[in-house]
C-alpha positions as CSV (number, residue, x, y, z in Angstrom):
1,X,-4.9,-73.9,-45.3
2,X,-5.5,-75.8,-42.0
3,X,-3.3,-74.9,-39.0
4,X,-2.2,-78.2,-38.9
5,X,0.1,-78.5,-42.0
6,X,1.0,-74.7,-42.2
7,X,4.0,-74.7,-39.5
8,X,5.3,-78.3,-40.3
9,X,5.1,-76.7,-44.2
10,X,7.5,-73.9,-43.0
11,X,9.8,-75.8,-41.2
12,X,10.2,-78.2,-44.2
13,X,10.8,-75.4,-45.9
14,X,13.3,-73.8,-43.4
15,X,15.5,-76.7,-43.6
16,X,15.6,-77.3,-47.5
17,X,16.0,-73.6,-48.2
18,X,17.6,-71.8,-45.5
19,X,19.7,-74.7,-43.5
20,X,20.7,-77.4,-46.2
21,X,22.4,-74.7,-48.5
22,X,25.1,-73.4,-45.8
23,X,28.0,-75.6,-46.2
24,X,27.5,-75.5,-49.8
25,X,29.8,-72.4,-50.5
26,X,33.1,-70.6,-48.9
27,X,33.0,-67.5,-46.2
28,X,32.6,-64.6,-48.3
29,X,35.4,-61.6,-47.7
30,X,35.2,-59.2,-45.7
31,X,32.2,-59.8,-43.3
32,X,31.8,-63.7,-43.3
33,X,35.2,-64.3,-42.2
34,X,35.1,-61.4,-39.7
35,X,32.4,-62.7,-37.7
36,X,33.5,-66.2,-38.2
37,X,37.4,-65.2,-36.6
38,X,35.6,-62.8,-34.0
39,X,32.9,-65.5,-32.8
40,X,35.8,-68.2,-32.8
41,X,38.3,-66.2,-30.6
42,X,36.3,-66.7,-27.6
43,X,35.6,-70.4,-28.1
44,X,39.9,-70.6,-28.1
45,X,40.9,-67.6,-25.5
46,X,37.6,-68.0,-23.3
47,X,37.4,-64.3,-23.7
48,X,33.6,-64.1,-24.0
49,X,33.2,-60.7,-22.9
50,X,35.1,-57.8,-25.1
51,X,35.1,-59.0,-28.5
52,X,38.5,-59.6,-30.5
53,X,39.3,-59.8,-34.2
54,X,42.7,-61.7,-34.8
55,X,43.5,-60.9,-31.3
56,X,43.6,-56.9,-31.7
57,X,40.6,-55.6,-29.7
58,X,37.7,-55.1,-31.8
59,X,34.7,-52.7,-30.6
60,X,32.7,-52.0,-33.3
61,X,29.7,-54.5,-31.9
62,X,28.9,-55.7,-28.4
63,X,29.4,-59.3,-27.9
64,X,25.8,-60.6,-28.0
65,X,26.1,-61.5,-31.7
66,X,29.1,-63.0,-31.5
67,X,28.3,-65.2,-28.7
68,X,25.5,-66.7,-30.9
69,X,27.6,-67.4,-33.7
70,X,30.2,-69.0,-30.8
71,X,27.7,-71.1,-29.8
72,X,26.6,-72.6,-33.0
73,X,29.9,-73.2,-33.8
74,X,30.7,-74.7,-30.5
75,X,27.9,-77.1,-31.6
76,X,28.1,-78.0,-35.3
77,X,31.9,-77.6,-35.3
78,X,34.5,-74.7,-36.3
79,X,32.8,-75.1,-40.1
80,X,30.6,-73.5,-42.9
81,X,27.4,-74.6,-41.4
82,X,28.2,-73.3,-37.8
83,X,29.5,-70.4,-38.4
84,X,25.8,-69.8,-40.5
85,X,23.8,-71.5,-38.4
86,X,22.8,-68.5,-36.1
87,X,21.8,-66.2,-39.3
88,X,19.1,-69.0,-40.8
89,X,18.2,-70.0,-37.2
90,X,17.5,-66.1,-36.4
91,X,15.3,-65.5,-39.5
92,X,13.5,-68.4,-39.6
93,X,12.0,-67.6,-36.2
94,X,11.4,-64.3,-37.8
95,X,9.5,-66.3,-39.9
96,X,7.6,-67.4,-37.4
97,X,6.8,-64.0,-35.5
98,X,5.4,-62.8,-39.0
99,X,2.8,-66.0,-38.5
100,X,2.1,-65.8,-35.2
101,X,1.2,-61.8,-35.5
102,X,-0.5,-62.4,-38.4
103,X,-2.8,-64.9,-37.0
104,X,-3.3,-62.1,-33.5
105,X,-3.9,-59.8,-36.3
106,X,-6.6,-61.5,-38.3
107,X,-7.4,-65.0,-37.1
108,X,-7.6,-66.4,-40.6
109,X,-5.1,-69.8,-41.2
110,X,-4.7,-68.8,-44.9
111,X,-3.4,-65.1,-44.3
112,X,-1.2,-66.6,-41.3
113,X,0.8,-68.8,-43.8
114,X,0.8,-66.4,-46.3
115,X,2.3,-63.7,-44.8
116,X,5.0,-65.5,-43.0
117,X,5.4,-67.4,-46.8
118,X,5.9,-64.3,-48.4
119,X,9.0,-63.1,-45.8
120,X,10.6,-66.2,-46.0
121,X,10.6,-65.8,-49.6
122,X,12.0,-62.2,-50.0
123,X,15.2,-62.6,-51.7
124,X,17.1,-60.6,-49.5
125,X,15.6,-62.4,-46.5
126,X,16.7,-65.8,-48.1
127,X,20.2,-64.3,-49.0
128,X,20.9,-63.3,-45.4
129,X,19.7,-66.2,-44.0
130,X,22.6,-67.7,-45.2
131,X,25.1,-65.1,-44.7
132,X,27.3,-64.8,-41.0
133,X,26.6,-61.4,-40.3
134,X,25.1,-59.7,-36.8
135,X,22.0,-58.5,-39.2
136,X,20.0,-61.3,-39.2
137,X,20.4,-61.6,-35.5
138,X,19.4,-57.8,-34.4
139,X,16.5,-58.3,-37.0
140,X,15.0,-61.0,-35.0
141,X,15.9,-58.9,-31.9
142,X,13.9,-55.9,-32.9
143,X,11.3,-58.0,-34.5
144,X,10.4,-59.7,-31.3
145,X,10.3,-56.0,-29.6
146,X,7.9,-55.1,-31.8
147,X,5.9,-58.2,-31.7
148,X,5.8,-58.0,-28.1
149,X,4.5,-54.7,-28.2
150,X,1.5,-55.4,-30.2
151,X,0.5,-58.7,-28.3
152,X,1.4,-56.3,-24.7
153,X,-1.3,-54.0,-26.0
154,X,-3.4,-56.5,-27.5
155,X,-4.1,-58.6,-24.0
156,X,-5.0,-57.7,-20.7
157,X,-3.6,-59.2,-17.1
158,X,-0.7,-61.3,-17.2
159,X,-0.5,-61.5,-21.1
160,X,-0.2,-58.1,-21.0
161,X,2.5,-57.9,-18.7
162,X,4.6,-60.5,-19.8
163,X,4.4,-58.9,-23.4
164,X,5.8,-55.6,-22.0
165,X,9.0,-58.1,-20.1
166,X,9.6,-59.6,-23.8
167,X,9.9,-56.5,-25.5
168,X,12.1,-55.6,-22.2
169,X,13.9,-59.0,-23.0
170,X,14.3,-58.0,-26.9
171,X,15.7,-54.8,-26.7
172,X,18.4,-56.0,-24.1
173,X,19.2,-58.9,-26.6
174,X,19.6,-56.2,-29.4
175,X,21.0,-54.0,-27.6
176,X,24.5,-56.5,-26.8
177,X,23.7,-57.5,-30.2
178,X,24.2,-54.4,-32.1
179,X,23.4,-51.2,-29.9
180,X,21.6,-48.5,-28.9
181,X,19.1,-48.9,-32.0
182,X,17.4,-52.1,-30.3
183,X,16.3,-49.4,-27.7
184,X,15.5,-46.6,-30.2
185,X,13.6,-48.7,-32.9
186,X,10.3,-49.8,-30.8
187,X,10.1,-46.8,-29.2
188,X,9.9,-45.2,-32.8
189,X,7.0,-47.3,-33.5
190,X,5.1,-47.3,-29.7
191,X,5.2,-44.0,-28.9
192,X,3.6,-42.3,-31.9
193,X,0.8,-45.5,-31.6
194,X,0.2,-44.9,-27.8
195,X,-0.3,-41.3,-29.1
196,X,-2.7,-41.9,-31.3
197,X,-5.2,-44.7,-29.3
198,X,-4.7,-42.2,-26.3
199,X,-2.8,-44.7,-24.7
200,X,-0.1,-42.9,-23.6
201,X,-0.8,-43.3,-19.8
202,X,-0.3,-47.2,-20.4
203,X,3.2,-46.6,-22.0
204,X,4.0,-44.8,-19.0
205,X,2.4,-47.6,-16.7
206,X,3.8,-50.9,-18.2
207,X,6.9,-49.2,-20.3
208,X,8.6,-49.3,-17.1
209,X,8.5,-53.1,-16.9
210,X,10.4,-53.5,-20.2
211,X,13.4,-50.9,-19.6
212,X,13.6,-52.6,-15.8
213,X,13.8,-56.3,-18.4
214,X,16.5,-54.7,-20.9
215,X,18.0,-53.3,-18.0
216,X,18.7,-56.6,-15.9
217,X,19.1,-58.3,-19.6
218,X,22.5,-56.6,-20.6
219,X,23.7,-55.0,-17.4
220,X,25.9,-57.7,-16.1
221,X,27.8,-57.6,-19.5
222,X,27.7,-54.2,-19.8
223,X,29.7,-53.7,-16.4
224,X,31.5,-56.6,-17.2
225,X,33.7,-55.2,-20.8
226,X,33.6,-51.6,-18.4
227,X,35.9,-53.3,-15.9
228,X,37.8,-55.3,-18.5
229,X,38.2,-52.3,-21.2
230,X,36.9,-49.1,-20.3
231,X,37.5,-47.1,-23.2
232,X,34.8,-49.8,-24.3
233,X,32.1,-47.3,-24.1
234,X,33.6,-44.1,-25.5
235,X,34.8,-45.8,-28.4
236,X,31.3,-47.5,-29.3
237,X,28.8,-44.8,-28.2
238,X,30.8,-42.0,-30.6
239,X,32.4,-44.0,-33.2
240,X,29.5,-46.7,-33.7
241,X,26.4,-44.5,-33.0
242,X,26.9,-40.9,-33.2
243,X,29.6,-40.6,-36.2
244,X,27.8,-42.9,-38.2
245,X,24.4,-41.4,-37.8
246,X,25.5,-37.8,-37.8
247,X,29.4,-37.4,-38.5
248,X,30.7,-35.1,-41.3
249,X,32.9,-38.3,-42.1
250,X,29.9,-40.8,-41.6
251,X,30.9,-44.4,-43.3
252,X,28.5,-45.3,-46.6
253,X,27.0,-42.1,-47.0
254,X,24.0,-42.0,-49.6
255,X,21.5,-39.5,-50.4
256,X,18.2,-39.4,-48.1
257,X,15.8,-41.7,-50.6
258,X,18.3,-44.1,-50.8
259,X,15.9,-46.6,-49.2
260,X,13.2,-46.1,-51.1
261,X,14.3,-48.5,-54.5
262,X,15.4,-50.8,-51.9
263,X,12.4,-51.6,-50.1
264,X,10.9,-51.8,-53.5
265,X,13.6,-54.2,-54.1
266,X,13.8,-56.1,-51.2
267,X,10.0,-57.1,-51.6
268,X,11.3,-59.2,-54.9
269,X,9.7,-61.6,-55.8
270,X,6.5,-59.9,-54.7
271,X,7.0,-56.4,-55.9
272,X,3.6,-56.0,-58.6
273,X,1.9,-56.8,-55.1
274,X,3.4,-53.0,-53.4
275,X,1.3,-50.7,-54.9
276,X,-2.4,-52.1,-54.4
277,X,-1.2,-53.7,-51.0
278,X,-0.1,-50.2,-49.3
279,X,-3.2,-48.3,-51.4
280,X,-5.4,-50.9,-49.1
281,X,-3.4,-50.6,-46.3
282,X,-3.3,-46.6,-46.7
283,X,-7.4,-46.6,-47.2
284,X,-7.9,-48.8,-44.2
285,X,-4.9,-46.9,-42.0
286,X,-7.8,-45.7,-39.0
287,X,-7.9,-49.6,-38.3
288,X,-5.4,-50.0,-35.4
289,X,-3.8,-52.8,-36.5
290,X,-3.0,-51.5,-40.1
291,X,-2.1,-48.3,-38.2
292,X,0.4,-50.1,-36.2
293,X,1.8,-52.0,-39.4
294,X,2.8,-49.0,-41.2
295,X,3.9,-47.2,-38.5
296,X,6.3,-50.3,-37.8
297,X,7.4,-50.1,-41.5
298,X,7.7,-46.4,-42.1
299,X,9.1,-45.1,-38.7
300,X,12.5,-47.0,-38.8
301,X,12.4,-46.1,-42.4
302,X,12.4,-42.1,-41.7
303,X,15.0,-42.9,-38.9
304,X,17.7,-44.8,-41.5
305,X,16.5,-42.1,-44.4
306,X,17.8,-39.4,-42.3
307,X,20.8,-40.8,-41.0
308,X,24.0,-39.9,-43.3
309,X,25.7,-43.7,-43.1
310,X,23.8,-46.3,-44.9
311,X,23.8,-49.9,-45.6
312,X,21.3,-51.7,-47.3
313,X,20.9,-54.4,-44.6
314,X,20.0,-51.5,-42.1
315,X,16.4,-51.5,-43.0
316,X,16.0,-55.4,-42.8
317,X,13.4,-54.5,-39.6
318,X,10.9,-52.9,-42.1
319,X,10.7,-55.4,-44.6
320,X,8.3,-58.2,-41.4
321,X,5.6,-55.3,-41.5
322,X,6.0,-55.2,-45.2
323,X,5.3,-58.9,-45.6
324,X,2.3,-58.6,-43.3
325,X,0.8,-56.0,-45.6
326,X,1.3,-58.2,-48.7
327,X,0.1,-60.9,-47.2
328,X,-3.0,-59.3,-45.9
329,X,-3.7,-57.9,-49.0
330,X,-3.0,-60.9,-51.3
331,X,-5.3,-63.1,-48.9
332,X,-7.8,-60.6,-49.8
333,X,-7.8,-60.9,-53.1
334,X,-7.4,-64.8,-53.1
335,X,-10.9,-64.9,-50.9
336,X,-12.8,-62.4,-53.6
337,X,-10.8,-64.7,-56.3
338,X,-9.2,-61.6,-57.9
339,X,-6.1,-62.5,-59.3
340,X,-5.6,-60.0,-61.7
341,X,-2.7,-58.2,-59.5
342,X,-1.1,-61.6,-58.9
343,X,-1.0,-62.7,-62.6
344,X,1.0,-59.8,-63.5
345,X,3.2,-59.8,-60.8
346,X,4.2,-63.8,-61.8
347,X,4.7,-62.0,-65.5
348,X,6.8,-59.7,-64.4
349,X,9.0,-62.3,-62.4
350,X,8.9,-64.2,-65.6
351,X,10.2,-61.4,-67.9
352,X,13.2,-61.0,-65.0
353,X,13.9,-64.9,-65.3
354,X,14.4,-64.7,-69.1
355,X,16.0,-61.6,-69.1
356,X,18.6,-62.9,-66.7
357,X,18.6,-66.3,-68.4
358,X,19.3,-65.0,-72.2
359,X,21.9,-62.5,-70.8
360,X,24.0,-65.4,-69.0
361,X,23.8,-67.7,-72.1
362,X,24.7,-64.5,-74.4
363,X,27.7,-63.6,-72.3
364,X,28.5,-67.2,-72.0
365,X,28.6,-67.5,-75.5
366,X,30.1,-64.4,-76.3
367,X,32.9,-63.9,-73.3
368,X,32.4,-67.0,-71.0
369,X,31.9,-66.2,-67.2
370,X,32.3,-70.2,-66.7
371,X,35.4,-71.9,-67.7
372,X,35.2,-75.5,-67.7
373,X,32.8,-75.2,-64.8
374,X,29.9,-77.4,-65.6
375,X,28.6,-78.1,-62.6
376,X,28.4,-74.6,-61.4
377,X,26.5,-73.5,-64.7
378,X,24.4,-76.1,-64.3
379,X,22.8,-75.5,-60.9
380,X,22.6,-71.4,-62.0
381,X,20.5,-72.7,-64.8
382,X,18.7,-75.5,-62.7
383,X,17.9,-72.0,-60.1
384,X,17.0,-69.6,-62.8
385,X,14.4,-72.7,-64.9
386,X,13.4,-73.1,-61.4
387,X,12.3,-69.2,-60.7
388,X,11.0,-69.5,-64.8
389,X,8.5,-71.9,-64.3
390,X,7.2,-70.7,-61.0
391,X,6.4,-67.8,-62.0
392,X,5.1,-68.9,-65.0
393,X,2.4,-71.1,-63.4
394,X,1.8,-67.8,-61.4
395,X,1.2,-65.9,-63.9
396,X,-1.2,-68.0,-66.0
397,X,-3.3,-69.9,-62.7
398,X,-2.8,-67.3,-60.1
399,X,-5.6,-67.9,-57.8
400,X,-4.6,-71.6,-57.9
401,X,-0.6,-71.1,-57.9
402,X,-0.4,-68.1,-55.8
403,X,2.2,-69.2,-54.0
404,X,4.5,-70.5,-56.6
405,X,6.9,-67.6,-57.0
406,X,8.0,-68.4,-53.0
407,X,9.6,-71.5,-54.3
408,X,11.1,-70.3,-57.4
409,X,13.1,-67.5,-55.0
410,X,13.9,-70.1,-52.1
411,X,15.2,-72.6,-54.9
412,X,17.3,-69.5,-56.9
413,X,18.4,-68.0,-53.9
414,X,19.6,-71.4,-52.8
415,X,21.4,-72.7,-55.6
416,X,23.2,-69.3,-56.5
417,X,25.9,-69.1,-53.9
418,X,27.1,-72.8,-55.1
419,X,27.3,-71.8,-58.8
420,X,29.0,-68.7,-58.6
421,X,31.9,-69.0,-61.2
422,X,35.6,-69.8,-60.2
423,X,36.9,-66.6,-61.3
424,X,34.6,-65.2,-58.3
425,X,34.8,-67.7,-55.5
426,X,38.8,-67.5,-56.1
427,X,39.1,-63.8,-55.1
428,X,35.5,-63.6,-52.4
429,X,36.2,-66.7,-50.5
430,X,39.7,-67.3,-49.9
431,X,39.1,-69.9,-47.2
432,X,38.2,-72.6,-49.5
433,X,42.0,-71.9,-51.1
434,X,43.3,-71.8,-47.6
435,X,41.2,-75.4,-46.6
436,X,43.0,-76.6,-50.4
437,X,46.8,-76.3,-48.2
438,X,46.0,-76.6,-45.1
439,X,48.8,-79.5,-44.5
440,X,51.8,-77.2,-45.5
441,X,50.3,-74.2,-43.6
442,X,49.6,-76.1,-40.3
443,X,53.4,-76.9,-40.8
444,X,54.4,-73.0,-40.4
445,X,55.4,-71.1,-36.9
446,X,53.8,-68.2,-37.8
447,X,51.5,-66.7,-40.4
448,X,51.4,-63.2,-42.0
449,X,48.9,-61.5,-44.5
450,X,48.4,-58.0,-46.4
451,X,44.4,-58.1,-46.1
452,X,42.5,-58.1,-43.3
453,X,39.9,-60.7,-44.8
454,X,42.1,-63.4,-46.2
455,X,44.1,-62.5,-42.7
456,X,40.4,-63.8,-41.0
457,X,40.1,-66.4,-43.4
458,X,43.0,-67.7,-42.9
459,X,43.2,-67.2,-38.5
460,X,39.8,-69.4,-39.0
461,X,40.8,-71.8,-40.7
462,X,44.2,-72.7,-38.7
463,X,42.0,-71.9,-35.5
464,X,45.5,-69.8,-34.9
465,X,44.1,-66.1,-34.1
466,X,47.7,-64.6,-34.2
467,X,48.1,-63.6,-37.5
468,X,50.4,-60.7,-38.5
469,X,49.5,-58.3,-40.5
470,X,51.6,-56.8,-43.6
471,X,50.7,-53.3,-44.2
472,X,46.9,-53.5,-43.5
473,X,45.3,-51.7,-40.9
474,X,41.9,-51.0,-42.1
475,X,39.1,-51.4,-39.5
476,X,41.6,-52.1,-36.9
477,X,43.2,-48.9,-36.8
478,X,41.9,-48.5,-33.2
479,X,43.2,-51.8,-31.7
480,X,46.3,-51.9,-33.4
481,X,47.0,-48.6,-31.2
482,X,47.4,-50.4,-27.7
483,X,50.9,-51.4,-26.7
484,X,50.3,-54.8,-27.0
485,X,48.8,-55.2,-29.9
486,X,51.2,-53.1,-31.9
487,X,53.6,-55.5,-32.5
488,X,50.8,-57.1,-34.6
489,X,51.5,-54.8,-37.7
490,X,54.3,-55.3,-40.0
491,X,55.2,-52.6,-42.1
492,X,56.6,-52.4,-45.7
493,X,60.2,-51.1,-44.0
494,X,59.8,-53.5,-41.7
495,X,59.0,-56.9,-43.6
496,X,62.5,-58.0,-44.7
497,X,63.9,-57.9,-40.8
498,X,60.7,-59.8,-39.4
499,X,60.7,-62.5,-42.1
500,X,64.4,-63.3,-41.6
501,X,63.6,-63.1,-37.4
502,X,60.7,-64.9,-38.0
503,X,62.7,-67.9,-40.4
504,X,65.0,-68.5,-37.6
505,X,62.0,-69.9,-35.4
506,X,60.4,-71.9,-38.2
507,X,58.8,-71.6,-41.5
508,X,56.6,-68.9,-42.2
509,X,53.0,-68.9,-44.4
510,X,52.1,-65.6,-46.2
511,X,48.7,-65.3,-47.9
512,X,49.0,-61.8,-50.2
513,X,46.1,-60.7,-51.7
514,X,47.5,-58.9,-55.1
515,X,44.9,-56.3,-56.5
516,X,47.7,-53.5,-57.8
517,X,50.9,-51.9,-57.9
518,X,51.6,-51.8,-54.6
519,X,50.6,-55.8,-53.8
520,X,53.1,-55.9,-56.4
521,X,55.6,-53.9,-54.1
522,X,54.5,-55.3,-50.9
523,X,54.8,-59.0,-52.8
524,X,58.7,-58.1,-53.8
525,X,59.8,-57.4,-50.4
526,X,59.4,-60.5,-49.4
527,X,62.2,-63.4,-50.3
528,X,62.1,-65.2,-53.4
529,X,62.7,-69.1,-51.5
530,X,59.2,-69.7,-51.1
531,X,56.6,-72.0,-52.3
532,X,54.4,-70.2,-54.0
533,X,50.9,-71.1,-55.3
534,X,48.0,-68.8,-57.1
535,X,44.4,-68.6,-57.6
536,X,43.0,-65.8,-58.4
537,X,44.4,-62.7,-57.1
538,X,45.1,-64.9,-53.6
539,X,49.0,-66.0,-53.3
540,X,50.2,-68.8,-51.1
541,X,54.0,-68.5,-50.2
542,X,55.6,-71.1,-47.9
543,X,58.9,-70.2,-46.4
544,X,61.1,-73.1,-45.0
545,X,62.9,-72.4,-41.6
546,X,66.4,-70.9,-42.2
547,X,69.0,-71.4,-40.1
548,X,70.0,-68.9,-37.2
């Protein structure tokens, strides 16, 4: 466990399992192609300051996010792999904060690379890796604040100081990444610390120097979208912040110990590890640095237990301190060669992997989820033999294969996405059906859709953001209000006059997505000369010009 081979072994690993998989598979619906449209806008209007979905002003998220995903896309190209690119980027350098704390922690080469091996490896850390969403990104962003923090009060002199501007620097990132919780999260963890080490006249000394740093980090855009839109504010501090946390209508609401199954979850495919690993970390909690580990995990925790919205994805910031704990506590064993804990949790993996395996090949048997799909069974089965025999050496040499489940995970979580059955990928990613008729619909003057993330998909795709939208307001109920995006929304009484308006200029594209009886509706009001092609519950309709 040299220092010399652990980094190059993670970035070897970081480009097999979290970079080479992200062209492999379509955006998924709704959130993919959202981010993918929104980030994309202001590479075609310029418009990198007040974010826009399909043109119709969109201010759920400050712009931060999106300009990362802009970028990468503005570098690899308008494609799969850009628009991913700044998700796997963003947690593989959380990979690497989890290994460079860890060796500030402990100084020990083998509980480094085990600790930042075991958070690569968490499923759901791997599954969002490769996944365009903003989490990914204010994870890093809030994992860097807290990183900073512990190295700001584990130096002296300069160090010190310039740990204090990177938290500064991190909570401003997260901040124009996602809001006011990039702020809110550290100080959850610092100020019941400083508390406790009676180090609360430092917090008051050097905190200054990271709010001046966050400050000067996001205050040019945050004047900036004031001047351009300034209902900006208003709009995200109430509808993004306070509703959601405390609103009588809060979005995703979930019982307070909703969390709690998911951490235990999200810790797959470590999760016989959990209970000795917090029993050590609980016994050994008067140790400052364990103390600041669980404080790090558990105080965001409260936070998102008590706030009425959830999402799972919201407690992605607890699950670094979790890894360092594991780590920590599997190195342990591995130095007293007690692999007793490790053996079972390989057996239980194991168990999972069959379960999973004899289940698919039962149903497959039985009612086929694959229809003439070889390929894509072949690579679920290739992942899921892959995560078998991992954990399989795990559980019968565990001292000697302790790290084998890591692989089995990065290979499953890899491969999945690619062999998902048709029948799925027709009705989730609707951009590879879009990509399939691209020629006729480059041919059409304008475009119009009934759901707001084949409407993305497809405003991607043609790099044309003006879509019209048929009867589907959803999340942009707010921008469709202004005057001048109004004339954005095409309603059911209103379809038959803009089609024939819209025909006299050129052909017209549709994409409907037809889930029930009223797709059905919304599909008959429109005229029966089109092309029309199918897949899934996705319709295609091309409309030839007609004459004036």
């Amino acid at each position: 466990m040299s220092k010399r081979w652990a980094l190059p072994l993670l970035l070897v690993l970081f480009v097999l399992a979290y970079l080479l998989p992200l062209g492999t598979h379509g955006l998924w619906i709704p959130d993919e192609t959202r981010y993918a449209q929104i980030s994309q806008h202001m590479l075609l209007s310029g418009n990198w300051v007040s974010p826009h979905f399909m043109s119709v002003r969109y201010f759920e998220k400050p712009a931060a996010g999106y300009w990362m995903i802009a970028a990468s896309q503005a570098v690899f190209g308008q494609n799969l792999f850009g628009v991913r690119f700044a998700s796997a980027l963003s947690l593989g350098l959380s990979v690497l904060l989890c290994f460079l704390i860890a060796r500030r922690l402990w100084n020990d080469p083998r509980k480094s690379f085990a600790c930042a091996l075991l958070y690569m490896s968490f499923s759901v850390i791997a599954a969002q890796a490769g996944y365009a969403n903003l989490d990914p990104q204010f994870t890093f962003w809030v994992n860097l604040s807290v990183v900073g923090l512990w190295f700001a009060l584990d130096s002296v002199g300069r160090q010190r100081l310039f740990g204090w501007a990177v938290l500064g620097l991190a909570c401003g990132m997260g901040f124009m990444t996602k809001g006011f919780l990039a702020w809110l999260l550290p100080v959850l963890v610092a100020l019941p610390y400083m508390i406790w080490q009676k180090r609360w006249k430092e917090l008051l000394i050097y905190g200054p120097v990271a709010i001046v740093v966050a400050i000067a980090v996001s205050l040019p855009w945050v004047l900036a979208v004031h001047s351009q839109e300034p209902d900006y504010w208003r709009f995200f501090f109430w509808h993004e912040h306070i509703r959601r946390f405390a609103g009588d209508d809060a979005q995703h609401e979930e019982p307070w110990w909703y969390y709690l199954p998911l951490l235990v979850a999200f810790s797959m495919p470590w999760v016989a590890l959990l209970p000795s690993a917090l029993k050590q970390a609980w016994q050994t909690r008067r140790q400052a640095s364990i103390g600041f580990l669980l404080l790090w995990m558990v105080m965001p925790l409260v936070f998102f237990s008590i706030s009425k919205g959830k999402l799972p994805s919201y407690i992605l910031p607890c699950l670094l301190p979790l890894a360092l704990l594991l780590g920590h506590a599997l190195a342990d064993r591995l130095k007293l060669e007690q692999g007793r804990v490790l053996g079972i949790n390989g057996l239980l993996n194991l168990v999972l992997g069959l379960v999973v395996l004899i289940a698919l090949v039962y149903l497959q048997l039985k009612k086929p989820l694959y229809d003439h799909e070889l390929h894509n069974l072949v690579l679920v089965f290739i992942g899921l033999i892959g995560w078998i025999m991992a954990n399989l050496l795990q559980a019968f040499r565990p001292l000697q294969c302790w790290a084998a489940p890591a692989f089995g995970s990065l290979l499953l979580i890899g491969l999945i996405p690619a062999g998902l059955p048709n029948s799925v990928v027709a009705n989730k990613t609707p951009d590879q059906f879009i990509l399939h008729h691209m020629d006729e619909l480059s041919q059409t003057g304008k475009l119009l859709s009934n759901d707001l993330g084949a409407a993305s998909a497809l405003a991607w795709r043609m790099k044309h953001p003006d879509v019209f939208l048929y009867s589907s307001v959803g999340e942009l109920k707010y921008g469709l209000a202004y005057p001048d995006s109004a004339q954005q929304l095409v309603t059911v009484g209103q379809v038959e006059l803009w089609m024939q308006n819209a025909r006299r200029n050129g052909s017209v594209g549709v994409v409907m997505r037809v889930k029930g009886e009223q797709e059905l509706q919304e599909l008959d009001r429109l005229p029966k000369d089109g092309k029309r092609y199918e897949q899934g519950n996705l319709v295609i309709l091309i409309f030839p010009q007609v004459a004036p």
